[in-house]
BAFINU-774899 format. One record per residue (C-alpha): residue in three letters; x, y, z. Coordinates in steps of 0.02 Angstrom, whole numbers, plus 50000, padded with zeros to 5 digits. Layout:
AlaXYZ;...
This chain:
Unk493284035152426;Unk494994036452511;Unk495324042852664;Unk495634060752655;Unk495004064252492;Unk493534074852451;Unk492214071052298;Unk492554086352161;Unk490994089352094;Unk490974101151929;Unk490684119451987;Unk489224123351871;Unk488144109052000;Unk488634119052142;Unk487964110852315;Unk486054107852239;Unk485214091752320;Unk485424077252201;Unk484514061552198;Unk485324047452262;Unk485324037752106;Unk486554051552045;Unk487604051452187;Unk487844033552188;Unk489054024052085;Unk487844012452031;Unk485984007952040;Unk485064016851902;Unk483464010051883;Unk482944016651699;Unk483414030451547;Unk483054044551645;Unk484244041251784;Unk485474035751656;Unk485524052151592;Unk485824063351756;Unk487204049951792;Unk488094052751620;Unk487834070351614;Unk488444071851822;Unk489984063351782;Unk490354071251610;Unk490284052651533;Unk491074054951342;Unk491094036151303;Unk490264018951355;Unk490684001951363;Unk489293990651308;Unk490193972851358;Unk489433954151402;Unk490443940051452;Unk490913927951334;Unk490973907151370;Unk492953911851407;Unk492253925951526;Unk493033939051396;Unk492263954451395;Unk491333958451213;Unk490493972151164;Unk490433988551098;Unk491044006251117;Unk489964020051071;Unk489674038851150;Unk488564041851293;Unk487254053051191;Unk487294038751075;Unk486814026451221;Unk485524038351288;Unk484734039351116;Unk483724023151107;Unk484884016550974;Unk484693997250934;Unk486343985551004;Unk486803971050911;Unk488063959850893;Unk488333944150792;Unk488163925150890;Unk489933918450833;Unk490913928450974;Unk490033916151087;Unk490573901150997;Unk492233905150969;Unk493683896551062;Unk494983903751190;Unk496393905651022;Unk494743912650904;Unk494493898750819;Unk492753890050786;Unk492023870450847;Unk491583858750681;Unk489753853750680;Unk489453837550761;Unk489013827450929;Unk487423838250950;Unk488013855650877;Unk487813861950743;Unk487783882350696;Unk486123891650685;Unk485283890950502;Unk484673911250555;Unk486613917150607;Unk485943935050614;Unk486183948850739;Unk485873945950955;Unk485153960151037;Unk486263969651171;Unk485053973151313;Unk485883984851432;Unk485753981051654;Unk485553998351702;Unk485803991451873;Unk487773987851827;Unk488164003551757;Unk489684011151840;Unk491194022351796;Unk492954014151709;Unk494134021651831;Unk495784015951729;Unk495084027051572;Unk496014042951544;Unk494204050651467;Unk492714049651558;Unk492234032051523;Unk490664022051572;Unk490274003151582;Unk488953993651588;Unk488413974551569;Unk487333967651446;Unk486133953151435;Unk486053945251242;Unk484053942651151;Unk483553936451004;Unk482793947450888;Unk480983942150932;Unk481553945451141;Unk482053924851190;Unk483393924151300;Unk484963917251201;Unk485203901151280;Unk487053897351244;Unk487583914051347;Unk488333911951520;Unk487493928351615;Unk485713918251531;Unk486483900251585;Unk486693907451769;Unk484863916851766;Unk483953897951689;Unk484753888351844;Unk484413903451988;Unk482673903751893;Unk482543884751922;Unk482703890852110;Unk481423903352136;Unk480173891052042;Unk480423879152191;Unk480143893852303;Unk482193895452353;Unk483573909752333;Unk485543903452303;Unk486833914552399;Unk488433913152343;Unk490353922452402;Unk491653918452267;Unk493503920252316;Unk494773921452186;Unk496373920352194;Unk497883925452063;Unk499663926452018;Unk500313944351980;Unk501953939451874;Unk503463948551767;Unk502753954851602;Unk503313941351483;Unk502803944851293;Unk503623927351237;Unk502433914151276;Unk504053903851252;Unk504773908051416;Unk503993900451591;Unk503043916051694;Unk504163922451852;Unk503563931552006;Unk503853948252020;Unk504983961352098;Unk504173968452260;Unk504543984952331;Unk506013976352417;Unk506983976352260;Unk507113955652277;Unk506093943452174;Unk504513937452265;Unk504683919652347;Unk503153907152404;Unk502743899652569;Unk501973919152615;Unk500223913652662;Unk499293926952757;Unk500863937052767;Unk500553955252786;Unk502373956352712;Unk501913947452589;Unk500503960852535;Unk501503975352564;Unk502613972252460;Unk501403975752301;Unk500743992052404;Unk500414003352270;Unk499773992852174;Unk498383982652300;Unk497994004752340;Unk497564003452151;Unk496513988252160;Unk495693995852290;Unk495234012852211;Unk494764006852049;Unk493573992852143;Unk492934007252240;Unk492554019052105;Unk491754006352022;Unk490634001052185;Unk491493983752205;Unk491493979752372;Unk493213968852439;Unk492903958752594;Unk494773954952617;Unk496323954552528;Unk497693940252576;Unk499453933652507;Unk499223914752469;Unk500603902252487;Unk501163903852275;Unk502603918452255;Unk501503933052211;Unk500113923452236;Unk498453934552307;Unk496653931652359;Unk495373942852358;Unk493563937052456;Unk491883945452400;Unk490293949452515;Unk489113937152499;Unk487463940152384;Unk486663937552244;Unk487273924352104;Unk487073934451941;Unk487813951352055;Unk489363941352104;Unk489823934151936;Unk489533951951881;Unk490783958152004;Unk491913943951972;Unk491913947251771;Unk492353966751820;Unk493553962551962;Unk494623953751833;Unk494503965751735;Unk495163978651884;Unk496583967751933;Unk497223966951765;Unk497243983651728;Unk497893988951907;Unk499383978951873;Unk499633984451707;Unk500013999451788;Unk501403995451877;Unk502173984851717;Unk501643968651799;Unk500493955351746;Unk498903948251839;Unk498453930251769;Unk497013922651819;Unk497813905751750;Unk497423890151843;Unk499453884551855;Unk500323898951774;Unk502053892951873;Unk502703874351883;Unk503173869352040;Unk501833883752129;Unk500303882752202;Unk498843884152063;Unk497403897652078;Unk495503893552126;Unk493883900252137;Unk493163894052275;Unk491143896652292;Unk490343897852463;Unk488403892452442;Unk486913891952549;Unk485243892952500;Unk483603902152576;Unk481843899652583;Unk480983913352497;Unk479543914652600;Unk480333913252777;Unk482023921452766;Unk482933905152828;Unk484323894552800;Unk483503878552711;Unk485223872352765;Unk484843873352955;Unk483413867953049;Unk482543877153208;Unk483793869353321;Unk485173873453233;Unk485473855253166;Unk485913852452983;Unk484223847452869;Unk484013834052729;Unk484033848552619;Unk485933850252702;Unk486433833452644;Unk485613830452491;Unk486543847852421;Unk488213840352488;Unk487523821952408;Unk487133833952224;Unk488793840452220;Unk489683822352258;Unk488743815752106;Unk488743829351982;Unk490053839352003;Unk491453825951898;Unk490163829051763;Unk490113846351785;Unk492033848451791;Unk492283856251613;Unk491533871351692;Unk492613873651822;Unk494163868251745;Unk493833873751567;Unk495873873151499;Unk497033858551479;Unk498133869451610;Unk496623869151728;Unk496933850151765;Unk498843855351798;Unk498103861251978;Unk496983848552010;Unk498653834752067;Unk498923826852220;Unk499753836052373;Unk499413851952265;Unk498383860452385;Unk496873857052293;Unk495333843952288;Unk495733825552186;Unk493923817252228;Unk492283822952286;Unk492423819252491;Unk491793833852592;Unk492043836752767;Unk491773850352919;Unk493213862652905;Unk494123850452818;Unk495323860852689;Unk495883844452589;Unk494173841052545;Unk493203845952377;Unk491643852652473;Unk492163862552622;Unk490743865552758;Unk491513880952859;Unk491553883453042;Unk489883893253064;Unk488203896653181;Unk486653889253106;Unk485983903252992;Unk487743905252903;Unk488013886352856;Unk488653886352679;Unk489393873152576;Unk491163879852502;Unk491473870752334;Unk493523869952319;Unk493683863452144;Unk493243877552011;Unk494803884351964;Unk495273906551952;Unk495453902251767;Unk493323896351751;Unk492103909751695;Unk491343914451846;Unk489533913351763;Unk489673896551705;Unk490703889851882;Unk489093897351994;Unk487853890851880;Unk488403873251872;Unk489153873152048;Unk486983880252082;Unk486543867751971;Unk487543849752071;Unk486893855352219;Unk485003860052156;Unk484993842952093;Unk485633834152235;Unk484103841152312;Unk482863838652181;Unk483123820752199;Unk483643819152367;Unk485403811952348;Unk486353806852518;Unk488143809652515;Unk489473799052597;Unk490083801452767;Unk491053816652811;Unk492793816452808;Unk494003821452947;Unk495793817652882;Unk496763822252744;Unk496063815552586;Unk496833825252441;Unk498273814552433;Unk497363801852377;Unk496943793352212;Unk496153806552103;Unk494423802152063;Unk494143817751942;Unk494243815751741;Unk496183818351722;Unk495873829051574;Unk494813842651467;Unk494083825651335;Unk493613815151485;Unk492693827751566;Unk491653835651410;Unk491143816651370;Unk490563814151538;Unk489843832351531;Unk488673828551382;Unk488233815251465;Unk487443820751613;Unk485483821451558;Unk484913830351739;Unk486513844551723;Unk485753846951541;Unk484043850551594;Unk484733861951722;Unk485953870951611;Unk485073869151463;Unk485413857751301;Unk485783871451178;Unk487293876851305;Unk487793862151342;Unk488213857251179;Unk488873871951109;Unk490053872351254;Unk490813856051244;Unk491133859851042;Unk492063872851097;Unk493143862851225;Unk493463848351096;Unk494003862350985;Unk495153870351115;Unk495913852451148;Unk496353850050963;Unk497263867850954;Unk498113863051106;Unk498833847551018;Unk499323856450880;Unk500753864850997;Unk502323854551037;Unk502873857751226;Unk504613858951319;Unk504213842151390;Unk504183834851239;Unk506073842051166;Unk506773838851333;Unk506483821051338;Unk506033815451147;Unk507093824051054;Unk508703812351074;Unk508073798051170;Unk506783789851060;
């Protein structure tokens, strides 16, 4: 809550002792709680939403005594095949659509529910897993993609730990898709510029708007570690606490959400676009990860005497050989591979290295107990469900069959010949083609996913660029 501003609680509740599952902005644990929350907050509608393989939110909207009611939530499967521009994959290379196309159940996390703060009525939220009618978990849906691979964990007796960071553009509203996206105007009256990296000037000039961010996260029981201006012009970054995989993509999908709306706001867009500006910086999502033995408590990553284990390298040796396959996931778009360029401030190979910033995987300065592997590549544009699960999924394999990686690097290696697939084809073929990722992640997904990339590609063609009347037009 902000400082110097006192909860108003409705006068007919007085000052009575409330449990804290009321007080709290989120944490119910089942229908009864859910209740006393609604009814404490004077809840009229809910949001019923689940992320989609684009990381939009779907759902449904319905009234809070409606909710409360037991009533059966549905929705049909083809959201969750659908493509970025709504249109739907053809049937080959392993997909095909499901002969029984009927309803998915909505199950509801009570654990995410929490207030919309942006809502003019009282307005709830909450996240929802997707069934089949007979209670199997929908295979092909990323919150169930992300709970198979942290499954695949616990069965070996492990827990993943994850802290995204995310970083984004906030931009002039521009309804012409036509014209190229320009940073804003700051509270300085001038147009933003770049080169502001960690520049508290930087920040302040989008005050009112971060305060926003900030209240809205707050209300919602989001927790921001820090908040930083990146070197792109109106470029920010925004670290979470570390935790849980499934709760961070959660707050992820609903901190996207946040930003957007804060900015809308203040007329200004938020794009989460992985090169929204030519000749900026792009956005990533970079993914610290560390893993912990269940029964002990410790870093697997660190031994007694503080050294780094086998279970150390072979993670580092999973991600080196996996990840390339894996790329679709964490650049999904044909503009994701815009970012991924030499001397672009962003990883072209899989080297790794100790506090090496050039490299794809990252191992921060750290004591023993918080050594972490920080995967650079995944892009801000990923879904951040499908980005920790396969990101979970290189380095679980790495480790499964002990991989060793290559010697650490210590100079600057991103300016070097770019080892990655080049673009969105490249890496779906080599993405169906990775047998151990499609154990991990599951075959159904897998396939289903890379229809809908091919599918995105061929809409993408359909569109003829700037590039392309600049230089073709009267020369060829």
């Amino acid at each position: 809550m902000p400082a110097g501003k006192k909860e108003v609680r409705p006068a007919s509740r007085g000052r009575a002792r409330l449990p804290a599952f009321v007080k709290n902005l989120r944490g119910v644990k089942n229908w009864k709680e859910v209740s006393a929350w609604l009814e404490w907050r004077g809840i009229e509608d809910i949001e019923c939403i689940t992320p989609d393989q684009a990381g939009v939110a779907r759902g449904k909207m319905m009234p809070s005594k409606k909710f409360t009611s037991n009533t059966s939530l549905a929705l049909p499967s083809a959201p969750f095949m659908m493509t970025i521009s709504g249109d739907y994959p053809e049937d080959g290379n392993g997909f095909s659509y499901p002969e029984d196309d009927g309803d998915l159940k909505l199950v509801p996390d009570l654990s995410t529910l929490s207030v919309v703060p942006w809502e003019e009525d009282p307005t709830a939220q909450v996240i929802c897993d997707l069934v089949h009618q007979d209670g199997r978990n929908v295979e092909f849906t990323p919150r169930n993609v992300l709970r198979r691979v942290v499954a695949a964990y616990e069965k070996r007796g492990l827990k993943p730990v994850v802290a995204p960071e995310i970083e984004f553009y906030l931009v002039r509203k521009n309804p012409d898709p036509d014209y190229p996206l320009v940073p804003p105007v700051g509270r300085s009256g001038r147009p933003i510029g770049g080169g502001a990296g960690y520049s508290i000037a930087g920040v302040n000039e989008f005050d009112e708007l971060i305060d926003d961010i900030y209240h809205f996260s707050e209300a919602q029981g989001l927790e921001i570690d820090t908040l930083i201006h990146e070197e792109g012009a109106g470029q920010l970054e925004i670290n979470l606490r570390h935790g849980d995989p499934v709760e961070l993509a959660d707050q992820v999908f609903l901190f996207k959400r946040t930003i957007r709306e804060a900015a809308l706001k203040h007329e200004t867009y938020a794009t989460f676009m992985a090169k929204p500006i030519q000749g900026q910086p792009g956005s990533a999502m970079h993914i610290h990860q560390s893993v912990i033995d269940k029964k002990t408590g410790r870093n697997v990553f660190a031994a007694e005497d503080g050294s780094e284990t086998e279970a150390f390298f072979n993670f580092i040796g999973g991600m080196q050989k996996h990840v390339p396959n894996a790329l679709v996931m964490f650049a999904p778009y044909v503009n994701s591979y815009r970012r991924l360029t030499q001397a672009a401030s962003a990883p072209v190979n899989t080297k790794w290295g100790y506090d090496n910033r050039t490299t794809a995987f990252r191992v921060p300065r750290s004591d023993p107990s918080g050594r972490r592997v920080e995967n650079r590549i995944p892009s801000s544009d990923a879904n951040p469900y499908l980005a920790l699960a396969a990101s979970l999924a290189c380095g679980l394999a790495g480790m499964i069959h002990k991989l060793k990686p290559d010697a650490p690097a210590d100079t600057t290696v991103n300016e070097d010949k770019i080892d990655l697939p080049r673009g969105l084809l490249e890496a779906v073929d080599l993405f169906e083609g990775d047998e151990v990722l499609k154990e991990l992640l599951g075959a159904v997904f897998v396939s289903t996913y890379a229809a809908i990339k091919r599918a995105e590609f061929e809409t993408f063609m359909e569109v003829i660029s700037p590039w392309e009347r600049e230089y073709l037009l009267l020369n060829v």
